[in-house]
GUTORLO-366025 format. One record per residue (C-alpha): residue in one letter; x, y, z; residue number from 1. Coordinates in steps of 0.25 Angstrom, whole numbers, plus 5000, padded with zeros to 4 digits. Layout:
<node "a" <X Y Z> NUM>;
...
***
This chain:
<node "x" <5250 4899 5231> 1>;
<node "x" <5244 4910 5223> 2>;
<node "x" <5244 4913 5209> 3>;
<node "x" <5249 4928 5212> 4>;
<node "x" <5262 4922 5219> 5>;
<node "x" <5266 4913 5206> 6>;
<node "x" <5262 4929 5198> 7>;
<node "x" <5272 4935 5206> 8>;
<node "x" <5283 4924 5206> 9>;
<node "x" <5281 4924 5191> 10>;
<node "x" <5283 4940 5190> 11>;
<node "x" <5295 4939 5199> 12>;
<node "x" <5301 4930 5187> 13>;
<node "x" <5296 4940 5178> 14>;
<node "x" <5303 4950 5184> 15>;
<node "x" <5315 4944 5186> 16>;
<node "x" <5315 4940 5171> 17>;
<node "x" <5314 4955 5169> 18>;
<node "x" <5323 4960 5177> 19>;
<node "x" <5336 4952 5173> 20>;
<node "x" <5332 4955 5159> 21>;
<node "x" <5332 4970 5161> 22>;
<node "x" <5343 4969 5171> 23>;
<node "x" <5334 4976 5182> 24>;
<node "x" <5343 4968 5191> 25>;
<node "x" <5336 4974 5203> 26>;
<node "x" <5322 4969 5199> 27>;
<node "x" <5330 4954 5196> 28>;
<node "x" <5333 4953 5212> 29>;
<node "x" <5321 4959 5215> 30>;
<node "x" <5316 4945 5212> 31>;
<node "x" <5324 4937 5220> 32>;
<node "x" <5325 4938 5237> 33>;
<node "x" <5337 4943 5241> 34>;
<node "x" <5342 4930 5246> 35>;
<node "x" <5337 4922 5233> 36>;
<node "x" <5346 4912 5229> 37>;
<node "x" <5348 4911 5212> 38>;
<node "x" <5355 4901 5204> 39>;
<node "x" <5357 4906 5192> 40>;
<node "x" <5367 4896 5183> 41>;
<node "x" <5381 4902 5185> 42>;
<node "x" <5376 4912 5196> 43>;
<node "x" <5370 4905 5211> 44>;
<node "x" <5368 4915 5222> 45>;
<node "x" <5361 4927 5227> 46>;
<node "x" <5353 4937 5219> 47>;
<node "x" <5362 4947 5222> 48>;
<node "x" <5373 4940 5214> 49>;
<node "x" <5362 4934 5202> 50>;
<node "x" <5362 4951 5200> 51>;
<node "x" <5374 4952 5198> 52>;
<node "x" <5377 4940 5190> 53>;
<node "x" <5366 4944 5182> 54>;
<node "x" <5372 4957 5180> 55>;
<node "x" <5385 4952 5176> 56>;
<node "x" <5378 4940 5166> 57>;
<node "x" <5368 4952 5159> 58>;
<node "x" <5377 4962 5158> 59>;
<node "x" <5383 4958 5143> 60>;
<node "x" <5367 4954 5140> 61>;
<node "x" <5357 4965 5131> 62>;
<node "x" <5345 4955 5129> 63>;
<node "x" <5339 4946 5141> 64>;
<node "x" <5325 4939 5141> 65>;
<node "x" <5322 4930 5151> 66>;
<node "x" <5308 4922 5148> 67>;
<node "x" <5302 4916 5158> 68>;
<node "x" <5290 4905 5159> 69>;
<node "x" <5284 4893 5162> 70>;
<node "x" <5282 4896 5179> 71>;
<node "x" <5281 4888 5188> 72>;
<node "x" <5277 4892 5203> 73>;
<node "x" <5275 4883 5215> 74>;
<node "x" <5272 4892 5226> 75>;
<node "x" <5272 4887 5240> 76>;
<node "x" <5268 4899 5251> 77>;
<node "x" <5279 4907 5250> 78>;
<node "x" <5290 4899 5241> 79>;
<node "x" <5288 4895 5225> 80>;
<node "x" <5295 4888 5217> 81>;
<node "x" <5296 4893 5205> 82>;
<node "x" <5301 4890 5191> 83>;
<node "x" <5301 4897 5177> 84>;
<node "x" <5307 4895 5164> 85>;
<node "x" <5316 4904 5158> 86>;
<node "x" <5321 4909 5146> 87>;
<node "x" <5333 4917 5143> 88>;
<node "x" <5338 4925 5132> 89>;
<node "x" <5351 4933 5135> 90>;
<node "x" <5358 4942 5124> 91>;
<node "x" <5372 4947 5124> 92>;
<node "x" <5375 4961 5122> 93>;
<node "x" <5381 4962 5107> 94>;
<node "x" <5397 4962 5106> 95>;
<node "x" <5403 4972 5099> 96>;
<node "x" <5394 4974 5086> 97>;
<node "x" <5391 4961 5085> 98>;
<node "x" <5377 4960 5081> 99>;
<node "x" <5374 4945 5086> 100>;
<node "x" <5373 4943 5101> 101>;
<node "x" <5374 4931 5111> 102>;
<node "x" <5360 4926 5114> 103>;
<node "x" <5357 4916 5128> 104>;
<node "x" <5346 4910 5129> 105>;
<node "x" <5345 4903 5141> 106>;
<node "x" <5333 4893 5145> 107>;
<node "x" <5332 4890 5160> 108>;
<node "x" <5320 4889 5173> 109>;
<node "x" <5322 4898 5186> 110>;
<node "x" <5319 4888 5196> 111>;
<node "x" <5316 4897 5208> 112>;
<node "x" <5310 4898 5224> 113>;
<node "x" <5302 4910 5225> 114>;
<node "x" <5299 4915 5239> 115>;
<node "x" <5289 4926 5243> 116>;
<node "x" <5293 4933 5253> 117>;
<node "x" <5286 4947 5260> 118>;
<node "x" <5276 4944 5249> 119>;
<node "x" <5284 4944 5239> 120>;
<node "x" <5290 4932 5228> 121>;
<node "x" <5305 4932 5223> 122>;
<node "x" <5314 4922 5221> 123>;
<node "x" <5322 4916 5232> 124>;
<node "x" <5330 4904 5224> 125>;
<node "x" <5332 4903 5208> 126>;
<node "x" <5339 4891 5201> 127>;
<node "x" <5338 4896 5186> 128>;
<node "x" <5339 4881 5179> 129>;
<node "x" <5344 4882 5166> 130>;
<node "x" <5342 4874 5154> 131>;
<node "x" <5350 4880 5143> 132>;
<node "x" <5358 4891 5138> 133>;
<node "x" <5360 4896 5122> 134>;
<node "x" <5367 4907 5116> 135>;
<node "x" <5364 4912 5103> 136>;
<node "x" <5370 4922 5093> 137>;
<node "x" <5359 4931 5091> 138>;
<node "x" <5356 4945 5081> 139>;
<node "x" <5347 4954 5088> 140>;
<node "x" <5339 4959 5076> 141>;
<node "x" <5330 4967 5081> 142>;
<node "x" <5326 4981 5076> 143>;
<node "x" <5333 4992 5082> 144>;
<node "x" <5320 5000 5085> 145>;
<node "x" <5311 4990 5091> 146>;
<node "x" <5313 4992 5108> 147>;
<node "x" <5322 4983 5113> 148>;
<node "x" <5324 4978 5128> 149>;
<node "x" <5335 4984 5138> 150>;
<node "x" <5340 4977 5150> 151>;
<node "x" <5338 4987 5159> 152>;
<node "x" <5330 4999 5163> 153>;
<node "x" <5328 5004 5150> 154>;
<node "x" <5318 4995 5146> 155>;
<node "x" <5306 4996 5141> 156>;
<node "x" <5300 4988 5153> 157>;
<node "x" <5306 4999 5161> 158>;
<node "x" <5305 5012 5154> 159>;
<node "x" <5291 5010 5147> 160>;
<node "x" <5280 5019 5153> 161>;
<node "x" <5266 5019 5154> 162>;
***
């Protein structure tokens, strides 16, 4: 057990928390093996079918955040179990001109067997244990001149330069 393996499972997490958040839906399987197993409240099966259930589930959503801390690693050769706290904050796109929107804030821990193989960590099983669920009605009162996030390509992660 190395302090570099418990690095680079902590930045797959990183990445994957990332990537649903910008809807860089490649980069979110990138962090599983092909044959990983999620389950994932209403969804249970293979990564290819957690992509697309999280395609359908994000498409109505503008804002996603998900936080994750307090990781815990236990690394046995080439298996570690894992598991990591994480919070969620998933805003609806805005209905008509309304100008309030649907806020969920999800609280829950990613209970997960990493594996490294050819050299290289990913998750091989998820269990996302959840521990509750809140929607709020919420104002988005930011000002219109300040950058905001885009959930996708566009941004500023992706598009800043040197």
């Amino acid at each position: 057990m190395s302090l570099a393996d418990k690095q680079e499972i902590t930045e797959v997490l990183y990445r994957y928390a990332r990537a649903v958040d910008r809807k860089d839906f490649d980069s979110v399987a990138f962090c599983y093996f092909d044959d990983a197993i999620d389950n994932h409240g209403g969804y249970i099966g293979t990564v290819d079918g957690l992509i697309e259930d999280m395609k359908l589930r994000h498409k109505t959503i503008d804002s996603s955040i998900h936080c994750i801390s307090n990781i815990l690693i236990d690394v046995n050769g080439d298996v570690a179990q894992c598991e990591s706290y994480c919070l969620c904050f998933l805003r609806q796109e805005r209905s008509g001109t309304d100008s309030v929107q649907m806020l969920a804030t999800i609280k829950c821990r990613y209970v997960d067997r990493f594996e490294r193989r050819r050299g290289e960590w990913r998750i091989a099983d998820r269990i996302v244990v959840f521990d509750e669920s809140r929607e709020d009605m919420i104002e988005n009162i930011l000002p219109t001149d300040w950058v905001t996030q885009r959930r996708s390509f566009d941004d500023p992660v992706y598009t800043r330069t040197p």
